[in-house]
N, C-alpha and C positions, 0 to 999 in steps of 0.2 A: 380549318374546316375543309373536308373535300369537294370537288367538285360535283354537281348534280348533272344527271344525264338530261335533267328533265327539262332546262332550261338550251334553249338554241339562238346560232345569230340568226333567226329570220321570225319574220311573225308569223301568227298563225295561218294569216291571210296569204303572205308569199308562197309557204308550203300547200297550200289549195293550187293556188294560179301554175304549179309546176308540171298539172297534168294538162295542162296549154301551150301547145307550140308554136311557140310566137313567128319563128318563120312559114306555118301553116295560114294563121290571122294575117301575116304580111300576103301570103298569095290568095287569100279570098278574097283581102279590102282590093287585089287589084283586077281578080276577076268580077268585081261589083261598081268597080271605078269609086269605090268609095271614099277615096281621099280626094277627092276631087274639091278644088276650091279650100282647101283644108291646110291652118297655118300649123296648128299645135296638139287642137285636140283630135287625135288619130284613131283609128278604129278600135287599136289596143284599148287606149288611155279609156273609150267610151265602154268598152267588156268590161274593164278594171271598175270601175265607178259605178256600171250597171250592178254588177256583182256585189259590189261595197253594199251597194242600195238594197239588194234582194237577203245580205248574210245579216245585215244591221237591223233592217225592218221599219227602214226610212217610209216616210209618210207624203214628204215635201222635196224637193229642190231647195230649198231654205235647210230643213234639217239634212240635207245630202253636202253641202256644200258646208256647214259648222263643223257634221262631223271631221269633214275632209282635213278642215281647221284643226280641229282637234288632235290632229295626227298628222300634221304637218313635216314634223322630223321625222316619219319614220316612212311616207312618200317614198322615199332613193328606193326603199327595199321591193316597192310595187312596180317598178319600172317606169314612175310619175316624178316627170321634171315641170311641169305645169298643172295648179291649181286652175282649174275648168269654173269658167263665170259661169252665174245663173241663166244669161239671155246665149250662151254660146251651148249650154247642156240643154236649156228647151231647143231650142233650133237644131242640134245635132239630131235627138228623138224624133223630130218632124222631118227631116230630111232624109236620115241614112236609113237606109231600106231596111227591116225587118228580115230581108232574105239573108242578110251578112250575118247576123246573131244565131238566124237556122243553122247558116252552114257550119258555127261555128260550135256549136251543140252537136253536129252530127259527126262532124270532124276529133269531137273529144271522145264521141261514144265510138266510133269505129274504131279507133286507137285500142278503147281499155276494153272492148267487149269482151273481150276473153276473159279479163278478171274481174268480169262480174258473173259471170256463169254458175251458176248453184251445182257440185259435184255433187250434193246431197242427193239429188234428182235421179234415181234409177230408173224408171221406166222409159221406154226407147218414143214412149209418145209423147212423153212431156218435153223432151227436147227438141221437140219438133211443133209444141202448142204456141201460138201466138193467140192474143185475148186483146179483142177490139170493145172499146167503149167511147163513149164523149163526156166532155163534165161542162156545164153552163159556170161562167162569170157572169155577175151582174155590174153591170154599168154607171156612175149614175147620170150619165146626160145619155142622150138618143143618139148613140153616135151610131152602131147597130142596133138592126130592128130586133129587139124581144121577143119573147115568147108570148102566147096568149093575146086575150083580149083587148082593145082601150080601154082605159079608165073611163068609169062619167066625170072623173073630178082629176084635175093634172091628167101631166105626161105621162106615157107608159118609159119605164126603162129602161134603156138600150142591153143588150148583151153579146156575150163574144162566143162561143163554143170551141172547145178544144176537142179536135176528134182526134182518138191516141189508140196507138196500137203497141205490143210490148211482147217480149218474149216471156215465158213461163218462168225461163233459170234464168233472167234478168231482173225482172222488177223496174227497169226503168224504163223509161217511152222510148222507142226504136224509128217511131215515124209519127210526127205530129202533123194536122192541118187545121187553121181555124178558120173558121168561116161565122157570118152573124147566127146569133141564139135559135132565128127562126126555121133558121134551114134542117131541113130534117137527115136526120144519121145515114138512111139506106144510101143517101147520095157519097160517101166516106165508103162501099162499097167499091168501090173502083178501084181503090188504091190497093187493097189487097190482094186484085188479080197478079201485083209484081212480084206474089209469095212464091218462094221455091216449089215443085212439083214435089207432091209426097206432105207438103204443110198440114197443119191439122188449126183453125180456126173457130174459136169460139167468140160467139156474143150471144145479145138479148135479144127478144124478139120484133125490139123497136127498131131492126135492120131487114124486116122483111123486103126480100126482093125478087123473087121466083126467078126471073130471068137471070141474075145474077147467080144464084146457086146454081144455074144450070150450067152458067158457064165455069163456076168452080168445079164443078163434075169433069167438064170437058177439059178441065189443064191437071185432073186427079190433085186439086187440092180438096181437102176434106172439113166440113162445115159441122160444127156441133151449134145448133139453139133449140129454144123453145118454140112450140105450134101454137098461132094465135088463136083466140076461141071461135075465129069467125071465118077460121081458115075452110075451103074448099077444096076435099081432099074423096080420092075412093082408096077401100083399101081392094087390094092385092093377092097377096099370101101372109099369112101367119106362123112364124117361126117357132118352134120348140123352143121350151124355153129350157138349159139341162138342168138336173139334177144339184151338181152343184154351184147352179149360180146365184147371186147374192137374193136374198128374201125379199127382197125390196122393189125388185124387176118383177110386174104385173103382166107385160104384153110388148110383146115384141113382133113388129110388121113392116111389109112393105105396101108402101099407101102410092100413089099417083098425085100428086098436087097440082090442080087445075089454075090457070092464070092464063091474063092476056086477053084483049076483045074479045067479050062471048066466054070466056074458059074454054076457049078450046087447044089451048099449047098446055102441054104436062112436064112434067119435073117427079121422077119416079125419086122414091127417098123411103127411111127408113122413119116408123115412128116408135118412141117405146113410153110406155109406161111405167113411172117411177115412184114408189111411196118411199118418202122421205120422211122417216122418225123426228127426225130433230123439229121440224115445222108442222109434224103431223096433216101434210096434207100428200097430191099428186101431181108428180108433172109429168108433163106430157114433151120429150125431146124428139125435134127431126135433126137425121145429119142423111147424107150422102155416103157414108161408111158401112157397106154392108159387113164389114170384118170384124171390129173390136168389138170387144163382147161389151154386153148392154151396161153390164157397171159400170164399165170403164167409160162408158160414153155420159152417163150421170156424174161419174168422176171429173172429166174435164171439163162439162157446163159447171162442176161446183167450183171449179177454178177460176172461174170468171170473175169471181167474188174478188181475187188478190187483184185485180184494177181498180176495184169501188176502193180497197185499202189502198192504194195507191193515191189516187184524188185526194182520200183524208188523210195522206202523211201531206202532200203536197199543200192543200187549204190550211192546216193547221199549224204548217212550220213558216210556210212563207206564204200569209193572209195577201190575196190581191183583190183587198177593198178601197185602195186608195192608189190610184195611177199618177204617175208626174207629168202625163200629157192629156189632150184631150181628142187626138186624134188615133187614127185605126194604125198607123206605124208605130206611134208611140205605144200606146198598149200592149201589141205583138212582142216592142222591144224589150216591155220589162216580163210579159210574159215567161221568153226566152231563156232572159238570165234569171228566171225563177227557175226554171227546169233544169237550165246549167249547175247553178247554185246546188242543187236538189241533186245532179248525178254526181258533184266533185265530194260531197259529203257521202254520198255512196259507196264512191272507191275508195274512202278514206276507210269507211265500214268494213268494205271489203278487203283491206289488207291487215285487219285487227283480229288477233286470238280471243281476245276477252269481249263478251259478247255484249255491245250495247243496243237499248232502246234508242231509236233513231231521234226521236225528239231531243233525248237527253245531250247525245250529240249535239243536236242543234242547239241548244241553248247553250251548252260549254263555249263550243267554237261561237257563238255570236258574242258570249259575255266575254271572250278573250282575244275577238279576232286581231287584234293590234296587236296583242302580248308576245314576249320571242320566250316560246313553250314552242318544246317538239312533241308535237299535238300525237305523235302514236305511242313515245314514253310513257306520255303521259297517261293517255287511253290505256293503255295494257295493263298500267300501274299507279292508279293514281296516286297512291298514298306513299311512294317510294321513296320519295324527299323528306317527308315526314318522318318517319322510321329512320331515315339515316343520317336524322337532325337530330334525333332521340338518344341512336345509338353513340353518336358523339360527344354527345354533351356527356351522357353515362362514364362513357371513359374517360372523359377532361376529370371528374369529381369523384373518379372512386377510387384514389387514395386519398381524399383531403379529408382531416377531420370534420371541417365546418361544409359540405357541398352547399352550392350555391338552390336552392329551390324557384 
C-alpha cells in the first residue's frame, strides 16, 4: 500500500500552535514579568491549555485536565513537559494578567494580517472600512455589573462586554477592549481616534457622540452611522440628487447637529435618506463625508452587518457560557484564547483552495484536534485516501479469478 499525503507527524493541534512564535510569547511573558514566582507552568504551557480548552469546548478544569490525560503521549508534540494540577491552572488564571494573552492575540494577528486581507474587495473604500460593534456575555455570578434593571426576586447577573473593531477585508477583531456590560459603547469612541487619516468608520447609532464625530472630522477620519430619532439637527442645503443614482437614495443634505450645554456647539454632517427593498422601510444615515456618493454611503452602513456575523461565528463555535474562573482575569483569559482560537482557524481558512463553511472547520479540527492529519491535505481533499485505498485494492484483484469483495 502507498503512502497517504494525508496523514502527518504532528497533530492537528501542533500544526495550529505554528502560527505562534514562541520566542515572541518568551518576550511578552518578560515584558509582563509574567513568570514571576513561576516553577513549570509558564506562559507558553498556560496559551497551550488555554487554547486546548477553547478548540475542545471544555466546560471545567476537571474536564481540562482528563482531557490533558487523555493525550498524555502525544504532550512532546505541544511543547508540554508537565501535566499542570488543577489548584496550579486556577491560580495561574487568577494571577497572570489578562494583558499577556492580548498581547499575544495581537502579536499573531500583526504577523498574518496580510494573509487575511480579502483580494476579492475592489473598491478603494472598503480597504480602508473599519466596523466598530460590541457583543454582551453573560455572567452567571455579579462579578460585572449588567445590564438593566434589579430583579424583585435574586440577583441580577453580572456581564462582560466586548468592544471590537475589525477591518472590512479582515473579518477578524483588530482591537478589542472589555469593560463590564453596563458601560455604555460611545465610551469605546476613543479608541478609534488612533485610526489612520483617510479611515472610513462604520457603527450603529448606539455610539452617538457629537463631540467625537467632530473630532473624527478634525483628523479627516470619516464616520458612517445612522441619525437617532431624537436627534437635534437644522438642515442646510440640499444636494441634487443625479440621474443616475441608485433608486433608493430619497434625499441627500447637509444638516448641522446641535449638542453640548444648551445645543449650542454644531457638528455640520451630511444626512441621506435611504429606502431599502429588502426590509421595506427607511433609513436615515449621517457621516462626515461630503464625497462618496450616497450609495455607497448605504453600502458601508450595510457592511456593518459582517460584525453582527462575526459575534455568531464566534458564540456558536466557541459558546463562553461556562468560565473556569470566577474572577474578571480569569474570564478575559479565556475570552482571549477564544478569539485566538477563532483567528488560528482563520488562517487555516485562509490558506485553503477549497472553500469551507467555518463551522464545519470547527467541528473537524475539534473532532481531530490530537490526530497526526495534515489538516490542509486534508481540507482541500478530503476523500483522497479514500480513492486511493479504492484504487489499490482494484489493482491487487484485477487479475484474480476469485477477487476478494
Amino acid at each position: 500500500m502507498g503512502k497517504s499525503t494525508i496523514f502527518s507527524g504532528q497533530p492537528i493541534f501542533n500544526q495550529l500552535l505554528t502560527f505562534i512564535d514562541k520566542s515572541e510569547i518568551r518576550k511578552i511573558a518578560k515584558q509582563h514579568d509574567s513568570e514571576r514566582y513561576v516553577k513549570k507552568f509558564t506562559t507558553y504551557n498556560h496559551l497551550v491549555v488555554m487554547l486546548f480548552v477553547s478548540l475542545e469546548g471544555y466546560h471545567s478544569i476537571r474536564e481540562v485536565i482528563l482531557g490533558l490525560l487523555a493525550n498524555a503521549h502525544k504532550l512532546s508534540h505541544l511543547g508540554l513537559s508537565y501535566l499542570v494540577k488543577r489548584s496550579t491552572f486556577s491560580e495561574a488564571n487568577k494571577r497572570r494578567s489578562s494583558k499577556v494573552f492580548e498581547d499575544i492575540y495581537m502579536s499573531v494577528y500583526r504577523k498574518h494580517a496580510s494573509s487575511l486581507a480579502d483580494s476579492r474587495l475592489k473598491e478603494k473604500e472598503l480597504k480602508r472600512l473599519y466596523i466598530m460593534d460590541s457583543s454582551t456575555i453573560s455572567l452567571f455570578k455579579d462579578i460585572l455589573k449588567g445590564v438593566g434593571r434589579n430583579p424583585k426576586n435574586g440577583k441580577k447577573k453580572g456581564g462582560i462586554k466586548a468592544h471590537t473593531l475589525i477591518k472590512a477585508d479582515e473579518n477578524v477583531p483588530c482591537l478589542i477592549r472589555y469593560s463590564e456590560a453596563s458601560k455604555h459603547d460611545h465610551m469605546f469612541l476613543q479608541e478609534a481616534m488612533n485610526l489612520p487619516s483617510g479611515s472610513i468608520i462604520t457603527f450603529d447609532k448606539g455610539y452617538v457622540d457629537y463631540a467625537r464625530y467632530q473630532a473624527f472630522t478634525d483628523k479627516s477620519i470619516w464616520y458612517v452611522t445612522r441619525l437617532k430619532d431624537n436627534a437635534l439637527y437644522k438642515a442646510r442645503q440640499e444636494f441634487d440628487i443625479p440621474d443616475d443614482a441608485d433608486s433608493g437614495v430619497l434625499k441627500d443634505e447637509e444638516i448641522v447637529l446641535l449638542y453640548g450645554t444648551n445645543k449650542t456647539k454644531e457638528h455640520k454632517a451630511r444626512r441621506i435618506a435611504y429606502w431599502d427593498n429588502e426590509n421595506a422601510r427607511v433609513f436615515e444615515f449621517i457621516t462626515n463625508n461630503m464625497e462618496l456618493a450616497a450609495a455607497t454611503i448605504a453600502y458601508i452602513y450595510k457592511k456593518r452587518w459582517q460584525i453582527e456575523l462575526l459575534f455568531k461565528q464566534l458564540k456558536q463555535n466557541f459558546p463562553l457560557k461556562y468560565f473556569l474562573g470566577d474572577n474578571e482575569n480569569a474570564i478575559e483569559i479565556q475570552i482571549w484564547a477564544a478569539m485566538l482560537a477563532n483567528l488560528l482557524i482563520t488562517l487555516v481558512k485562509s490558506k485553503l483552495k477549497r472553500n469551507w463553511a467555518f463551522s464545519n472547520m470547527v467541528s473537524i479540527i475539534r473532532q481531530q484536534l490530537m490526530n497526526y492529519i495534515n489538516i490542509y491535505a486534508f481540507l482541500e481533499n478530503p476523500e483522497k485516501s479514500w480513492l486511493v485505498l479504492i484504487k489499490e485494492n482494484k489493482n491487487n484483484y484485477q487479475n484474480s479469478l476469485f477477487p476478494e469483495i
